[in-house]
C-alpha positions as a Markdown table, in Angstrom:
| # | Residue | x | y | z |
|---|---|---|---|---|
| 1 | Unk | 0.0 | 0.0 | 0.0 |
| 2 | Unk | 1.2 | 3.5 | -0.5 |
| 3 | Unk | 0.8 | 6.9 | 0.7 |
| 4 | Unk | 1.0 | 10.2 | -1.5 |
| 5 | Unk | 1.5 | 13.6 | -0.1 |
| 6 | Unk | -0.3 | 16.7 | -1.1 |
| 7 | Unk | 2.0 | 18.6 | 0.8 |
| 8 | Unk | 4.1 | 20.8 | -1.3 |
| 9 | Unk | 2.3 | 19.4 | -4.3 |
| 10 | Unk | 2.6 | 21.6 | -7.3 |
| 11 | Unk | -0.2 | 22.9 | -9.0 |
| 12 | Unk | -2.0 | 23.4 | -5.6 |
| 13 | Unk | -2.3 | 27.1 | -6.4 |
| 14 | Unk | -2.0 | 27.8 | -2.3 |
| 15 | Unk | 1.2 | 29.7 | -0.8 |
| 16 | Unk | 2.0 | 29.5 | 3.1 |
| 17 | Unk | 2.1 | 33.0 | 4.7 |
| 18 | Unk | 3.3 | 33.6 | 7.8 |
| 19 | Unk | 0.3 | 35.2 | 9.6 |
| 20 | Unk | 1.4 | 39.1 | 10.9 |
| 21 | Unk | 3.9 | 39.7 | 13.2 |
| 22 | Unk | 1.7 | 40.7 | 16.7 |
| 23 | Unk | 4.1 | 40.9 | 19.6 |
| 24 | Unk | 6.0 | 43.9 | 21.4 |
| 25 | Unk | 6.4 | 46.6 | 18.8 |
| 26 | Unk | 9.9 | 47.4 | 19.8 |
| 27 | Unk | 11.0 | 44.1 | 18.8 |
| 28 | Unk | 8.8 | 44.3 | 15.4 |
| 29 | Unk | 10.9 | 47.8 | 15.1 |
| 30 | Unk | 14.6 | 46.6 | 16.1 |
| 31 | Unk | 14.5 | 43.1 | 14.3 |
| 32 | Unk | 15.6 | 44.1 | 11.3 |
| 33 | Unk | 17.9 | 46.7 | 13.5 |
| 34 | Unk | 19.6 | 43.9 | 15.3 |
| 35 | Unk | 19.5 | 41.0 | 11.8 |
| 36 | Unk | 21.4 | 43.7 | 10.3 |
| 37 | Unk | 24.1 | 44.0 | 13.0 |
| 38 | Unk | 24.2 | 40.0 | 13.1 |
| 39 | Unk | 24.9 | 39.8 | 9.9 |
| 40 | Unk | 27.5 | 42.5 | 9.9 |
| 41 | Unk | 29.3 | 40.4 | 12.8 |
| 42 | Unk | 29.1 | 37.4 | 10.9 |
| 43 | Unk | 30.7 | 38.8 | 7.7 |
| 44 | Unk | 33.8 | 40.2 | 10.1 |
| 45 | Unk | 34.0 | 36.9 | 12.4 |
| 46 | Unk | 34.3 | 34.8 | 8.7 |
| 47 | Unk | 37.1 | 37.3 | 7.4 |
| 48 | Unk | 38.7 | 36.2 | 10.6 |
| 49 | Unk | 38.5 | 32.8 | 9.9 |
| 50 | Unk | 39.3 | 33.5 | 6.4 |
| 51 | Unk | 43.0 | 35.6 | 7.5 |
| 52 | Unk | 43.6 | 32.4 | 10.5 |
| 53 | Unk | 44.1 | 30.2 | 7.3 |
| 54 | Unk | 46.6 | 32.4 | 5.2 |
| 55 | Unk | 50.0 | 30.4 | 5.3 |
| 56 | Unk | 52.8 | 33.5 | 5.4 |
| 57 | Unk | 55.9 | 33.3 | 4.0 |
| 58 | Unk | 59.3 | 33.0 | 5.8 |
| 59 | Unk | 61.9 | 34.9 | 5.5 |
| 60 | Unk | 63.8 | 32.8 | 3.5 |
| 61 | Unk | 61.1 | 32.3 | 1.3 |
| 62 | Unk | 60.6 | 36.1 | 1.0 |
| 63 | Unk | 63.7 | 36.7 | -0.2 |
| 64 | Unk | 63.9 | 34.1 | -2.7 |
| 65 | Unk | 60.2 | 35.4 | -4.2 |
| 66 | Unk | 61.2 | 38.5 | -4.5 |
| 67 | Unk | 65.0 | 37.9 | -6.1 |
| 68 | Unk | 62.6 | 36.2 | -8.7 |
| 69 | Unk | 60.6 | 38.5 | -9.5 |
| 70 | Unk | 63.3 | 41.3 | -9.8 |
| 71 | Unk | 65.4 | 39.0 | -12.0 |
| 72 | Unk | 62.7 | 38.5 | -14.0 |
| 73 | Unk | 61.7 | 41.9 | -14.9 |
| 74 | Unk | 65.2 | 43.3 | -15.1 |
| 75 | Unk | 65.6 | 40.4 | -17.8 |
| 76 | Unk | 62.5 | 41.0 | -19.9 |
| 77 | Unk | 63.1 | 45.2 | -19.6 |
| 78 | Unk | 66.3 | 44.5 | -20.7 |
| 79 | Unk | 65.0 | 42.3 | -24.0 |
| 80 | Unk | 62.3 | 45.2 | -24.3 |
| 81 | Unk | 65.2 | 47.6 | -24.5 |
| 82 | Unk | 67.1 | 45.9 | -26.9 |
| 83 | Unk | 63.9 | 45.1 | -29.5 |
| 84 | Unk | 63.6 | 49.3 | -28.9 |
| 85 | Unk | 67.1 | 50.0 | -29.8 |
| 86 | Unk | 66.8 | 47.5 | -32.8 |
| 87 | Unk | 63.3 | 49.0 | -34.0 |
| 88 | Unk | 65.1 | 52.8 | -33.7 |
| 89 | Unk | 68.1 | 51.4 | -35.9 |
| 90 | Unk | 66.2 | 49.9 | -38.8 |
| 91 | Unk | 63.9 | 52.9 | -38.8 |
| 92 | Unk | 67.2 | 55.4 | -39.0 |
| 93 | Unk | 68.5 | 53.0 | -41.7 |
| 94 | Unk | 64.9 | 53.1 | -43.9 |
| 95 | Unk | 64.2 | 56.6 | -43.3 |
| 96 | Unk | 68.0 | 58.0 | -42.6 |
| 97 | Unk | 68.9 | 60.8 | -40.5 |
């Protein structure tokens, strides 16, 4: 034997509301208030959690990373350079001085 459900059935054309909120005013008035500050609290408590996982580089590692990186562009500033002073030759050559 089985059982259906009408609950949540589509095509029942009815929608749940929640009836109106009838309580203490002040608490009608600051609920959206205080969500608002929860939700602030939350964001900054999961960028803490976010910054707790962040592995940081040691010094050694530091120097190495950056000894890279300013190899690396003095090399391709250099080969920038050259393809300039190439470029400005062949143009004096063409077009003469």
């Amino acid at each position: 034997m089985t059982q259906t459900s009408t609950t949540g059935a589509a095509g029942s054309g009815r929608t749940r509301r929640d009836p109106p909120h009838r309580g203490n005013p002040i608490v009608r008035f600051f609920g959206p208030i205080t969500r608002f500050f929860e939700a602030i609290a939350l964001f900054i408590r999961q960028i803490l959690d976010e910054l707790r996982k962040v592995v940081r580089p040691t010094r050694h590692e530091l120097v190495t990373y950056t000894s890279v990186v300013i190899f690396f562009v003095t090399t391709v500033m250099m080969y920038v350079w050259g393809l300039d002073q190439l470029v400005n030759r062949l143009i004096a050559l063409s077009f003469g001085k």
